[in-house]
C-alpha positions in Angstrom: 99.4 79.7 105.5 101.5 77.7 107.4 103.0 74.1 107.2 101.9 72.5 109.9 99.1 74.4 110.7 97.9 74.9 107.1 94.7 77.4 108.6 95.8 80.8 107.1 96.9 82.7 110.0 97.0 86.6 110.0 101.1 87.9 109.5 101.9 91.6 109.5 104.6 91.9 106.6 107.7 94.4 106.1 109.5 94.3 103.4 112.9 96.0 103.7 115.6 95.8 101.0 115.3 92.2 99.5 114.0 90.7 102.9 110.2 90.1 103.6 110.2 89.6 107.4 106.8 89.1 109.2 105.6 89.2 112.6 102.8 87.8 114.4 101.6 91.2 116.0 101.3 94.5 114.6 103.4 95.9 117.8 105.7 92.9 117.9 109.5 94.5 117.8 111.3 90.9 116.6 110.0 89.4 113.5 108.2 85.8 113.7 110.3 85.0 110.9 111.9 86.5 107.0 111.8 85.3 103.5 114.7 86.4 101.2 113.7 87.1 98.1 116.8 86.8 96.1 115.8 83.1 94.8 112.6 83.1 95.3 109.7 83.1 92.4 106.1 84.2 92.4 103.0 82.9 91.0 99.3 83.5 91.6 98.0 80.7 93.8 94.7 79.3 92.8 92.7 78.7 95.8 89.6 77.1 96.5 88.5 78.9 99.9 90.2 82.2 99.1 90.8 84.6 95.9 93.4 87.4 96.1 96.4 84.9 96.8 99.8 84.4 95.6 102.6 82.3 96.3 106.3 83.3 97.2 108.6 80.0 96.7 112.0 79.7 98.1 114.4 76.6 97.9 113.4 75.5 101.6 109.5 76.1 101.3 106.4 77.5 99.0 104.2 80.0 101.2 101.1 81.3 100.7 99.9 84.6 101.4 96.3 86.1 101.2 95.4 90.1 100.2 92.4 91.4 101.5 91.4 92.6 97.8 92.9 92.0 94.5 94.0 95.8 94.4 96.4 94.9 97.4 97.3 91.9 96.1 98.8 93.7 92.5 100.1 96.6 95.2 102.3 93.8 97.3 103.3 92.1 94.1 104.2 95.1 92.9 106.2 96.4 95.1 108.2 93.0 96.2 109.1 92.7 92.3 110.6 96.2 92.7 112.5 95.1 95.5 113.9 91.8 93.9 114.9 93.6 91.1 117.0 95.8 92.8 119.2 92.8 93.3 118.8 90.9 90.2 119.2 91.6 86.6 115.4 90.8 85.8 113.6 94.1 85.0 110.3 95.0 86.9 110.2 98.5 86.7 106.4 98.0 84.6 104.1 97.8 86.7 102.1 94.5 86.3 98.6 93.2 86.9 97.3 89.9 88.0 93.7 90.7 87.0 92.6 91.9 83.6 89.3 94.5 84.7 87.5 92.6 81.2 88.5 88.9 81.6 87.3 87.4 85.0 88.2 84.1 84.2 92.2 85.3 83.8 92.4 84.7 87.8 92.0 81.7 87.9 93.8 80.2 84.7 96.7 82.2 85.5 100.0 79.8 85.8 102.6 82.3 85.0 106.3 82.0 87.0 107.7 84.9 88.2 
């Protein structure tokens, strides 16, 4: 989702090392832009028009990105708190869950920091 343009737009997202770069295209060569992770926190975003969201804040800006299902979303969360903690002293190695299979409403009261 962008700033200006706050339509969610469609990104295609690398994440290498602690950097989340992403690009407009799928064959695009130069990325459209990066996030570092090294300050940033998480949280699930509650959205009205969408479900499946989180958001990654940095000092400069809070974006919002979309997964097609909630398994991808717990898969990209996953793997970008591996990555963070590969630079940080926090421990992520468990692997963690947004959604709780037997509490639906957990998705949308969720208001945990990361």
């Amino acid at each position: 989702q962008g700033v200006i343009n706050v339509a969610f737009q469609k990104r295609w997202f690398v994440l290498n090392d602690n950097i989340l770069c992403y690009y407009r295209h799928q064959s695009d060569v130069q990325p459209a832009g990066s996030i570092s992770l090294q300050n940033a926190t998480f949280r699930l975003a509650k959205r009205e028009d969408r479900k499946s969201c989180f958001e990654i804040r940095i000092p400069e800006r809070i974006y919002v990105l979309s997964a097609e299902n909630d398994q991808e979303l717990d898969a990209w969360y996953n793997t970008i708190l591996r990555s963070k903690s590969l630079f940080t002293t926090q421990d992520h190695n468990e692997p963690f869950s947004f959604f709780d299979p037997n509490n639906e409403d957990e998705y949308e009261e969720s208001n945990a920091l990361w």
